[in-house]
N, CA, C and O atoms as a CHARMM CRD file, in Angstrom:
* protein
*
  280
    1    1 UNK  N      7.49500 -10.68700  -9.21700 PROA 1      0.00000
    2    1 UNK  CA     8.70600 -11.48300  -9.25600 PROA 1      0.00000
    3    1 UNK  C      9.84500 -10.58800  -9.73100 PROA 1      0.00000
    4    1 UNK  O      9.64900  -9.84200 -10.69000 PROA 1      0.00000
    5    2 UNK  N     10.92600 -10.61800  -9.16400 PROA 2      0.00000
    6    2 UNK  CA    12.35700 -10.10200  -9.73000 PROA 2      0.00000
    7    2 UNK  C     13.53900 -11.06300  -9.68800 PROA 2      0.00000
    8    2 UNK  O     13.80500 -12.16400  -9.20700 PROA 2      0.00000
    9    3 UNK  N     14.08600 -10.17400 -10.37700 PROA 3      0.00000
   10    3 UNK  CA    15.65400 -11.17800 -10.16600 PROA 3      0.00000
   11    3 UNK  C     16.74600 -10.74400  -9.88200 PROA 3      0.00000
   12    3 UNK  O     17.22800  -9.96700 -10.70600 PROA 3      0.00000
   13    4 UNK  N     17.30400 -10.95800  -9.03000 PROA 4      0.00000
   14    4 UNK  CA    18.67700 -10.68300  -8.57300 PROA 4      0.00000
   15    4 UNK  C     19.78400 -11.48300  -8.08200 PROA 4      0.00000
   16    4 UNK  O     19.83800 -12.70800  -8.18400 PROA 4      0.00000
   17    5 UNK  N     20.77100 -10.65600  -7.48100 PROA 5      0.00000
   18    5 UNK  CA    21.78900 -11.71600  -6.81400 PROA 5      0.00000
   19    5 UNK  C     22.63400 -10.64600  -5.87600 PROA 5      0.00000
   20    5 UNK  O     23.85300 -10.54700  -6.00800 PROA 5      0.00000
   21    6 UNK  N     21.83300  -9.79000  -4.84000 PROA 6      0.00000
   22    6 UNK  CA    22.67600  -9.18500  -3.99300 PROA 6      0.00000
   23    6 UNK  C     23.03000 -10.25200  -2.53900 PROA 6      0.00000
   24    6 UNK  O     22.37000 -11.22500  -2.17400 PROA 6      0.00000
   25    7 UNK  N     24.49700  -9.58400  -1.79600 PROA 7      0.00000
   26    7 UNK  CA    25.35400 -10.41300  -1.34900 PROA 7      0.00000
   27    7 UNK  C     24.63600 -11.23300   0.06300 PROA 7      0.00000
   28    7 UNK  O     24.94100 -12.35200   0.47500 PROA 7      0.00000
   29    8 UNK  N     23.40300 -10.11000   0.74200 PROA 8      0.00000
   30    8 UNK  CA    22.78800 -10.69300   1.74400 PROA 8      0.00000
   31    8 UNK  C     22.38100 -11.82000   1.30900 PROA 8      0.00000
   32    8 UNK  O     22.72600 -12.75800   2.02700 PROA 8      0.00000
   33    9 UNK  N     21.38300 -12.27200  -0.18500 PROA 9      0.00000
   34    9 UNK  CA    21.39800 -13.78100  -0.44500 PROA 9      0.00000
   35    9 UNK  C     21.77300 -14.80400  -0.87800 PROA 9      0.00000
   36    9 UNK  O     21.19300 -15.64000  -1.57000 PROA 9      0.00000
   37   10 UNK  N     23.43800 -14.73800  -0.20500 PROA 10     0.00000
   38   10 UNK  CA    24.23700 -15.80700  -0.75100 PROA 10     0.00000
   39   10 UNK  C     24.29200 -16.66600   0.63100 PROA 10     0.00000
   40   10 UNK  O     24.89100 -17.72500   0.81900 PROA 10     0.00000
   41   11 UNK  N     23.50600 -15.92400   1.53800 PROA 11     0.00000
   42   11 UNK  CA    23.63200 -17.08800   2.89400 PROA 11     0.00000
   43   11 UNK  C     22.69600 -17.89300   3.00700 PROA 11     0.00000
   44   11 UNK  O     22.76600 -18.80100   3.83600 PROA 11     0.00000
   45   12 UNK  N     21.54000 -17.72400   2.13800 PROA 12     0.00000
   46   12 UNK  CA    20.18600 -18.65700   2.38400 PROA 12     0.00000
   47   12 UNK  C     20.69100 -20.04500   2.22400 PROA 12     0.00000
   48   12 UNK  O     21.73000 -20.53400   1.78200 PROA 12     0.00000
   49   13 UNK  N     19.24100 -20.65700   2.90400 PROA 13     0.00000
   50   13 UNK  CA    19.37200 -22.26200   2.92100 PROA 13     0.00000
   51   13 UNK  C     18.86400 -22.78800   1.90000 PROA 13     0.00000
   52   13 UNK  O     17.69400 -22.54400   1.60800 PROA 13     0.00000
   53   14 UNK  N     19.64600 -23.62300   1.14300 PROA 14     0.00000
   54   14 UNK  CA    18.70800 -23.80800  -0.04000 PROA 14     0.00000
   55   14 UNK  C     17.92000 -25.24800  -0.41900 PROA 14     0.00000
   56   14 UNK  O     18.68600 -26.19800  -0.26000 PROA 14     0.00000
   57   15 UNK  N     16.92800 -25.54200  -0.76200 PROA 15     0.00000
   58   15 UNK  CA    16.57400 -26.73900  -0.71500 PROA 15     0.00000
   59   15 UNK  C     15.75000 -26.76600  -1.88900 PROA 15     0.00000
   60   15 UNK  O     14.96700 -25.95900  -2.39100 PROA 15     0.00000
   61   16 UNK  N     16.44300 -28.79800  -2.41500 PROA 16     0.00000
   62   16 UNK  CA    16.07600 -28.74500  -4.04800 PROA 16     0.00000
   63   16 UNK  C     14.91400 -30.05800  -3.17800 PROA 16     0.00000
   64   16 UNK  O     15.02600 -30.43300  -2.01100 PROA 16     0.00000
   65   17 UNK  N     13.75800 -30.56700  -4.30100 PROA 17     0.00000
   66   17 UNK  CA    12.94500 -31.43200  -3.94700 PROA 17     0.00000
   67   17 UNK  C     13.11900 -32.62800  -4.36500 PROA 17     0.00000
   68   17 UNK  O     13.25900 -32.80500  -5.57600 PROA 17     0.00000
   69   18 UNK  N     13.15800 -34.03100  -3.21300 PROA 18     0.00000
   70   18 UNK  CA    13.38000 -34.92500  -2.24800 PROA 18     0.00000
   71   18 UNK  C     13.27100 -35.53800  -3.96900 PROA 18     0.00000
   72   18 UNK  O     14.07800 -36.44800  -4.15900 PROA 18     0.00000
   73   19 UNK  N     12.51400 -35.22100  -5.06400 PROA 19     0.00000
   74   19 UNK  CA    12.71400 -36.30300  -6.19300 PROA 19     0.00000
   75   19 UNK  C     13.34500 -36.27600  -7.26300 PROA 19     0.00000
   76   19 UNK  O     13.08400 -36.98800  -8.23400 PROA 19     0.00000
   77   20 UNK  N     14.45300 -35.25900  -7.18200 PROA 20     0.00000
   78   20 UNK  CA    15.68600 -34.47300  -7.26100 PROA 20     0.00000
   79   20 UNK  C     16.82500 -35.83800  -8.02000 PROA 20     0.00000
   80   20 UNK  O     17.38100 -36.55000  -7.18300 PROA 20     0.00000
   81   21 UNK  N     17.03600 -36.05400  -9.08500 PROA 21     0.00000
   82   21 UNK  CA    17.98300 -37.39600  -8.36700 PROA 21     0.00000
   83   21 UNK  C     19.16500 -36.49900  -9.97300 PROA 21     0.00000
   84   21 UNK  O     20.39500 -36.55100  -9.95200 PROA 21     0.00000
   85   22 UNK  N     18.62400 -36.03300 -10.74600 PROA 22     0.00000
   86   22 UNK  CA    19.64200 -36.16800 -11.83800 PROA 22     0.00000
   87   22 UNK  C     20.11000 -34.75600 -11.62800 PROA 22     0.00000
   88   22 UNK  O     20.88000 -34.44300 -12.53600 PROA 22     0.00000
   89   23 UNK  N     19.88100 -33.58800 -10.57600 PROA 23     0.00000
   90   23 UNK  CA    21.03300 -32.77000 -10.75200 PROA 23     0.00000
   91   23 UNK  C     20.39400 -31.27700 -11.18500 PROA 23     0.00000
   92   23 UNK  O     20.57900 -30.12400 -10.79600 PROA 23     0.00000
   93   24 UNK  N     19.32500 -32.07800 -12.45900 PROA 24     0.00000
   94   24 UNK  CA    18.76300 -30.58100 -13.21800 PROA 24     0.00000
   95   24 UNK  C     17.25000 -30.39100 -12.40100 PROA 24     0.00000
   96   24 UNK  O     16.27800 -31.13700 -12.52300 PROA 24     0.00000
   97   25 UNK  N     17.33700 -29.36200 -11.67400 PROA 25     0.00000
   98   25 UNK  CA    16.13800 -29.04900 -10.58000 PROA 25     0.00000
   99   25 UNK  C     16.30800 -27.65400 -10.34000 PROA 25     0.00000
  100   25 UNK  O     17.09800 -26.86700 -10.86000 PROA 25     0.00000
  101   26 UNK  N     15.53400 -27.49800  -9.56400 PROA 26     0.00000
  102   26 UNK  CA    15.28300 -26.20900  -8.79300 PROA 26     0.00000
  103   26 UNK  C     15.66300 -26.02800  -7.58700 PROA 26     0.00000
  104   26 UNK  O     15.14000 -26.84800  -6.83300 PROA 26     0.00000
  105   27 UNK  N     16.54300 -25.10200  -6.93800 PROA 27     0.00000
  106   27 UNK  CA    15.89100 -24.76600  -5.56300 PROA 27     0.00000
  107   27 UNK  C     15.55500 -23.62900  -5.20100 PROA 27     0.00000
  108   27 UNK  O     15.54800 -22.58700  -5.85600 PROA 27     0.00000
  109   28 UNK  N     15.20100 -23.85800  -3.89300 PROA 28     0.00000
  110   28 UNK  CA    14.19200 -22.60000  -3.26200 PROA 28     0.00000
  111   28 UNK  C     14.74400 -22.66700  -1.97900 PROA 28     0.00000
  112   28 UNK  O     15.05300 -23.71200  -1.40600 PROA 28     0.00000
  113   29 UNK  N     14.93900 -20.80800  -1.26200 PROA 29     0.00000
  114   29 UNK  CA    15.08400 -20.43500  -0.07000 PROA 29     0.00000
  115   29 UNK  C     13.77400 -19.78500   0.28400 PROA 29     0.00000
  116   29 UNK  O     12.83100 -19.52900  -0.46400 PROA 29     0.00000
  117   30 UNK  N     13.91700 -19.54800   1.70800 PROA 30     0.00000
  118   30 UNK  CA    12.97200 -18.22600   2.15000 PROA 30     0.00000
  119   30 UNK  C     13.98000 -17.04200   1.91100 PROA 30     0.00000
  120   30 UNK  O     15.19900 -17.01900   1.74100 PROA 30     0.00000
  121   31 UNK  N     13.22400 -16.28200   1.95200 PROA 31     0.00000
  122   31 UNK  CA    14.71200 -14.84600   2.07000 PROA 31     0.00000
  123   31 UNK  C     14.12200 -14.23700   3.31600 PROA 31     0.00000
  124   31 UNK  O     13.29900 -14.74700   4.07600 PROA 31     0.00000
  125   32 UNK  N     14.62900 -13.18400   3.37800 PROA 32     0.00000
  126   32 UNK  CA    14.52800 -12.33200   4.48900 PROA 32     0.00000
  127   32 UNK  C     13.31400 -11.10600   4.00200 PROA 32     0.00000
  128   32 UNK  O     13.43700 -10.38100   3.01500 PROA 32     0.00000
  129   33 UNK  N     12.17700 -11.09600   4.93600 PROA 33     0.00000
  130   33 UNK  CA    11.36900 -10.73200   4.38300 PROA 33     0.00000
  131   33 UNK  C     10.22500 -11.15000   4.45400 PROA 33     0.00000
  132   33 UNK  O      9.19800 -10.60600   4.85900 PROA 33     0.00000
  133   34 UNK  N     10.51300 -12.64600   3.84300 PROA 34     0.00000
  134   34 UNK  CA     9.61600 -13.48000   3.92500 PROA 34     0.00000
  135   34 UNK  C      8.77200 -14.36700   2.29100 PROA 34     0.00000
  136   34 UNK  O      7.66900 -14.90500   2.19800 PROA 34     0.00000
  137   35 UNK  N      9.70000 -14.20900   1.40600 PROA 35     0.00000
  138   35 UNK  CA     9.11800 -14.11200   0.28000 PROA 35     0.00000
  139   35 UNK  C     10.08800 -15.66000   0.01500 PROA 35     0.00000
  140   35 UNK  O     10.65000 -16.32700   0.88400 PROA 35     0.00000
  141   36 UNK  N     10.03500 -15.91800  -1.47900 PROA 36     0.00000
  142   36 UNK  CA    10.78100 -17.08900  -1.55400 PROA 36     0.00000
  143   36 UNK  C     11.92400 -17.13600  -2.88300 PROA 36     0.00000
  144   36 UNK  O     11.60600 -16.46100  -3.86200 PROA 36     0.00000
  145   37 UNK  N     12.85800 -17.68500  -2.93100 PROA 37     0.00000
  146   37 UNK  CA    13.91200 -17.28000  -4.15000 PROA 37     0.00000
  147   37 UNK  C     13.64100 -18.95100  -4.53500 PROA 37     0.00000
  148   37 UNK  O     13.03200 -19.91700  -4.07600 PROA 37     0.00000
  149   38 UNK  N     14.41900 -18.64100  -5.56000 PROA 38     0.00000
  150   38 UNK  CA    14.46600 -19.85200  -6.47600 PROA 38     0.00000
  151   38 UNK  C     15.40700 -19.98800  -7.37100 PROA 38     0.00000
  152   38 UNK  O     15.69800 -18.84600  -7.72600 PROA 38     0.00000
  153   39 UNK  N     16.09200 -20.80600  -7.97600 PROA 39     0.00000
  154   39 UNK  CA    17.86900 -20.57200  -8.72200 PROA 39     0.00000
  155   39 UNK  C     17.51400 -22.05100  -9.20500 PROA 39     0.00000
  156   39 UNK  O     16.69800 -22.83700  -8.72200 PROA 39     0.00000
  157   40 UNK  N     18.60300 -22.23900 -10.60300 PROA 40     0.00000
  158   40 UNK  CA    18.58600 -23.53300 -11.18000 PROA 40     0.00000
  159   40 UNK  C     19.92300 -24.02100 -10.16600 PROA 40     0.00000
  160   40 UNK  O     20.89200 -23.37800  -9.76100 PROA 40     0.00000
  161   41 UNK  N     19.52900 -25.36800  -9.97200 PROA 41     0.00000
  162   41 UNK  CA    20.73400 -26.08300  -9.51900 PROA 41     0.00000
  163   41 UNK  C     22.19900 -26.18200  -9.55400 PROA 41     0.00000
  164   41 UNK  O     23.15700 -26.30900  -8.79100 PROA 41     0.00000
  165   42 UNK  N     21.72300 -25.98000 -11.67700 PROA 42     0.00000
  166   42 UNK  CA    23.00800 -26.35800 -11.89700 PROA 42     0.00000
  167   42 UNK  C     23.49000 -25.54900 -12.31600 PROA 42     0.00000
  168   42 UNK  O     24.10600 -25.80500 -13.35000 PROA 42     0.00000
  169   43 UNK  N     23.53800 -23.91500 -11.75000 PROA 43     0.00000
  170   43 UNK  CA    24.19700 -22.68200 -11.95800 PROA 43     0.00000
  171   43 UNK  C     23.57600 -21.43700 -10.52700 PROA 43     0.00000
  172   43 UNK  O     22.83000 -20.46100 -10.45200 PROA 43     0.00000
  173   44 UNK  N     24.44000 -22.25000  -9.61200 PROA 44     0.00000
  174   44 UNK  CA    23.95000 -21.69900  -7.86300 PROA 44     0.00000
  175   44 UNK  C     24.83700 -20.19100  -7.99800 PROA 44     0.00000
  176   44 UNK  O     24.80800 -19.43100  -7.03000 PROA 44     0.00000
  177   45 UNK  N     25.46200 -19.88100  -8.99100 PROA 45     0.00000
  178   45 UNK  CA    26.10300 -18.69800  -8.95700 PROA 45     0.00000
  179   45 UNK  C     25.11500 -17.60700  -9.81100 PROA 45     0.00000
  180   45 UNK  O     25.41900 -16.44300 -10.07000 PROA 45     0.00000
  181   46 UNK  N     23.77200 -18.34100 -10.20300 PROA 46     0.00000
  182   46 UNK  CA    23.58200 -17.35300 -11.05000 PROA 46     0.00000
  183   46 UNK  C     22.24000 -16.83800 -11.04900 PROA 46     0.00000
  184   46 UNK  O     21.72800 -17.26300 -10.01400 PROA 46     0.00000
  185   47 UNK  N     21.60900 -16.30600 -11.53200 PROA 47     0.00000
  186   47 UNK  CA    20.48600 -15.15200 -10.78800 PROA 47     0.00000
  187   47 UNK  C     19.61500 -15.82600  -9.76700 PROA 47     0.00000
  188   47 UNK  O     19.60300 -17.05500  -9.69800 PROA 47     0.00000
  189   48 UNK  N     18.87600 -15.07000  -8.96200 PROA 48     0.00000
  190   48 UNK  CA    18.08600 -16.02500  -7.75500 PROA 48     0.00000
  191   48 UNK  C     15.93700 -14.72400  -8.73100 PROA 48     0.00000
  192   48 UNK  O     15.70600 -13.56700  -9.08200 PROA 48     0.00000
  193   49 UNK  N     15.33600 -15.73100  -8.67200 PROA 49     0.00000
  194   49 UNK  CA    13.85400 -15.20700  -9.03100 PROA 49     0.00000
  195   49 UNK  C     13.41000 -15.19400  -7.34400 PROA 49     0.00000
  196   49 UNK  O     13.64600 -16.08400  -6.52800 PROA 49     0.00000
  197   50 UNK  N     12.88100 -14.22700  -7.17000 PROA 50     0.00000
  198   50 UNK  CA    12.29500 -14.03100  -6.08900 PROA 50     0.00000
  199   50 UNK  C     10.74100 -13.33200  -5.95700 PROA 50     0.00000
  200   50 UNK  O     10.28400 -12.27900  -6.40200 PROA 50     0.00000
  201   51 UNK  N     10.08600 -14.54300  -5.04100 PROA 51     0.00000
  202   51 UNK  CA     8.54400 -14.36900  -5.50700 PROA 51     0.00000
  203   51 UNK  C      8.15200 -13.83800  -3.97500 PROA 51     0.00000
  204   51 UNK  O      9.01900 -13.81200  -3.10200 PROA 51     0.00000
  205   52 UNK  N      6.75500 -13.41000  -3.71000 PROA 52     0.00000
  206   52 UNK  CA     6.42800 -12.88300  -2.28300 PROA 52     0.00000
  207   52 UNK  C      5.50500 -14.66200  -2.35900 PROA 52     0.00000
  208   52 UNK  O      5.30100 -15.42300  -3.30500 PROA 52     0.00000
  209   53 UNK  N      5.19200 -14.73600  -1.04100 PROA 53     0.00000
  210   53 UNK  CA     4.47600 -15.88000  -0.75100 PROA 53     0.00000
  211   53 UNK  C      3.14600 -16.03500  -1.74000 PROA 53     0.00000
  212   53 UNK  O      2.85000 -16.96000  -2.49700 PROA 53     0.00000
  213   54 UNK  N      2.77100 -15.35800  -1.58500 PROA 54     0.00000
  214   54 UNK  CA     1.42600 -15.11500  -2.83600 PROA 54     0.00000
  215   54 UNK  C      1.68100 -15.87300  -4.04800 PROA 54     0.00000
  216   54 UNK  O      0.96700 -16.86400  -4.20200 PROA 54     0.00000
  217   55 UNK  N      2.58900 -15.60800  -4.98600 PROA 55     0.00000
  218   55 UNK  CA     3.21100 -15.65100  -6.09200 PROA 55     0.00000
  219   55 UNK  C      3.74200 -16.61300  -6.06100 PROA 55     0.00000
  220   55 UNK  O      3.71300 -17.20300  -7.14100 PROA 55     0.00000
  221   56 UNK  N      4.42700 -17.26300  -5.03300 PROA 56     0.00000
  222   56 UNK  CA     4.98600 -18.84700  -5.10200 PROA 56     0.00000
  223   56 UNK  C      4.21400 -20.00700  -5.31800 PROA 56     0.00000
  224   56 UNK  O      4.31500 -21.06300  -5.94200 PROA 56     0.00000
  225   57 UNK  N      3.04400 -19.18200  -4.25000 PROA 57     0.00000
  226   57 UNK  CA     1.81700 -20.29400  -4.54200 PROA 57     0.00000
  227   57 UNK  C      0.97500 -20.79200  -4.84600 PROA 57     0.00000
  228   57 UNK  O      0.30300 -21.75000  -4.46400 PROA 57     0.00000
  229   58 UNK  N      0.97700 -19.39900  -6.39700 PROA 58     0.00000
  230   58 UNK  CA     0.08200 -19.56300  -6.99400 PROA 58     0.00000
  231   58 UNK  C      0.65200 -20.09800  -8.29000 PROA 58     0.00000
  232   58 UNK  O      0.02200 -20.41100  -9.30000 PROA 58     0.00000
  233   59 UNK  N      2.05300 -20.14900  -8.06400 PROA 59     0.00000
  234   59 UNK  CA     3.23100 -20.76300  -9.19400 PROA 59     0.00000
  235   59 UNK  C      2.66000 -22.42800  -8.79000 PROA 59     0.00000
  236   59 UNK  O      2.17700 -23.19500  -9.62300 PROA 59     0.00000
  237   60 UNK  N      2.84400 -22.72500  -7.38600 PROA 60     0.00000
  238   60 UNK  CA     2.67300 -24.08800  -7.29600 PROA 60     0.00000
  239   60 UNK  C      1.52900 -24.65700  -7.51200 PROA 60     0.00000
  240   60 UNK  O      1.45600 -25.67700  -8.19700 PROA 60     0.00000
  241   61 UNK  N      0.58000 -24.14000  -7.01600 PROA 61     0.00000
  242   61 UNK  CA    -1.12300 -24.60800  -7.20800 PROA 61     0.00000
  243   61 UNK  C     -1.55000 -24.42900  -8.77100 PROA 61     0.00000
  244   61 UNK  O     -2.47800 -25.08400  -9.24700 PROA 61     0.00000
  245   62 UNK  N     -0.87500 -23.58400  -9.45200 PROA 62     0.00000
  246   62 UNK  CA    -0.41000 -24.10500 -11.02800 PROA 62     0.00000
  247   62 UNK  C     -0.15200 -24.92300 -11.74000 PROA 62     0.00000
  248   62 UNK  O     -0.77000 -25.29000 -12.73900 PROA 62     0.00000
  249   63 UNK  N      0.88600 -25.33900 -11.26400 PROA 63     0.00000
  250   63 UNK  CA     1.70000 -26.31500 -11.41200 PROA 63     0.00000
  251   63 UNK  C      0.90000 -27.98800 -11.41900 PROA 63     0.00000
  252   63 UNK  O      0.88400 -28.91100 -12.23400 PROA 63     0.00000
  253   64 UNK  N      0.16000 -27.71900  -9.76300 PROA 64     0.00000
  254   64 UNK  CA    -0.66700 -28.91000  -9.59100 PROA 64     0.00000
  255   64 UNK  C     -1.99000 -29.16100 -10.45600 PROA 64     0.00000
  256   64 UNK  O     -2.38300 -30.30100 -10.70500 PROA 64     0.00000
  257   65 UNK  N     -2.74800 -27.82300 -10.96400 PROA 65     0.00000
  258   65 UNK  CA    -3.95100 -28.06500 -11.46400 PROA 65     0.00000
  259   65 UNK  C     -3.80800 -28.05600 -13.14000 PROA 65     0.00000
  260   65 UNK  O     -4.69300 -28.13600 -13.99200 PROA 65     0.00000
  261   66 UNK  N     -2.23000 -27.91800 -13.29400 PROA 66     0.00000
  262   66 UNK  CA    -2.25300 -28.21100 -14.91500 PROA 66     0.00000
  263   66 UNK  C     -2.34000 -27.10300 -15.70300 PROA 66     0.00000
  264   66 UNK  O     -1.87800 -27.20900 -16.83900 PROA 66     0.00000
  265   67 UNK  N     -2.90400 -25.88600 -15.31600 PROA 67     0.00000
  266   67 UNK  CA    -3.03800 -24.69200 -15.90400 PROA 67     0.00000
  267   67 UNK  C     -1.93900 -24.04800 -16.06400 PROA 67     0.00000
  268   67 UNK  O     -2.11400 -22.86300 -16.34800 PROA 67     0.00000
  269   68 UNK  N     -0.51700 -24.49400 -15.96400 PROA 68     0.00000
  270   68 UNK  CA     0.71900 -23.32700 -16.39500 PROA 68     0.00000
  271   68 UNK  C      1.27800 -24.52800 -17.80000 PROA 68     0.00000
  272   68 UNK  O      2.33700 -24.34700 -18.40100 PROA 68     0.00000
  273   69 UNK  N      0.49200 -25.49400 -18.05000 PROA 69     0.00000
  274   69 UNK  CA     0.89100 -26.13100 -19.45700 PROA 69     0.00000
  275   69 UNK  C      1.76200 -27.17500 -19.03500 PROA 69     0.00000
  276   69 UNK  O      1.74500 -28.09900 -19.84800 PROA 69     0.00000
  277   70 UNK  N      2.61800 -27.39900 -17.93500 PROA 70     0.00000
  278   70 UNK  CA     3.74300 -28.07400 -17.74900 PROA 70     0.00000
  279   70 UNK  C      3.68900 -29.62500 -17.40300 PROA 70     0.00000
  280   70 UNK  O      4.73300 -30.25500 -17.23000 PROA 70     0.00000
């Protein structure tokens, strides 16, 4: 994972999830490459984390089985 904010990824598409309603969320692009970024919502100006597919989904399948604590 790294973090950045060079100018090629200020064109991505960004998409926060559908249960999204108060604002404070996440979103996520693909980038170019093929890997996936990620930025808080509510500061789209400010660093983007960028994971390779691997790493996203082992963030998410985490996420689902309870093992990242959250």
């Amino acid at each position: 994972m790294t973090s950045s904010k060079p100018a090629e990824l200020s064109t991505l598409k960004w998409q926060v999830a559908s249960r999204c309603n108060n604002g404070s969320c996440v979103e996520i692009a693909r980038l170019p490459g093929g890997g996936v970024g990620m930025r808080d919502s509510k500061n789209k100006g400010g660093p983007i984390l960028e994971f390779s597919v691997t790493e996203f989904r082992a963030f998410i399948d985490g996420i689902k089985d309870g093992s990242l604590g959250l």
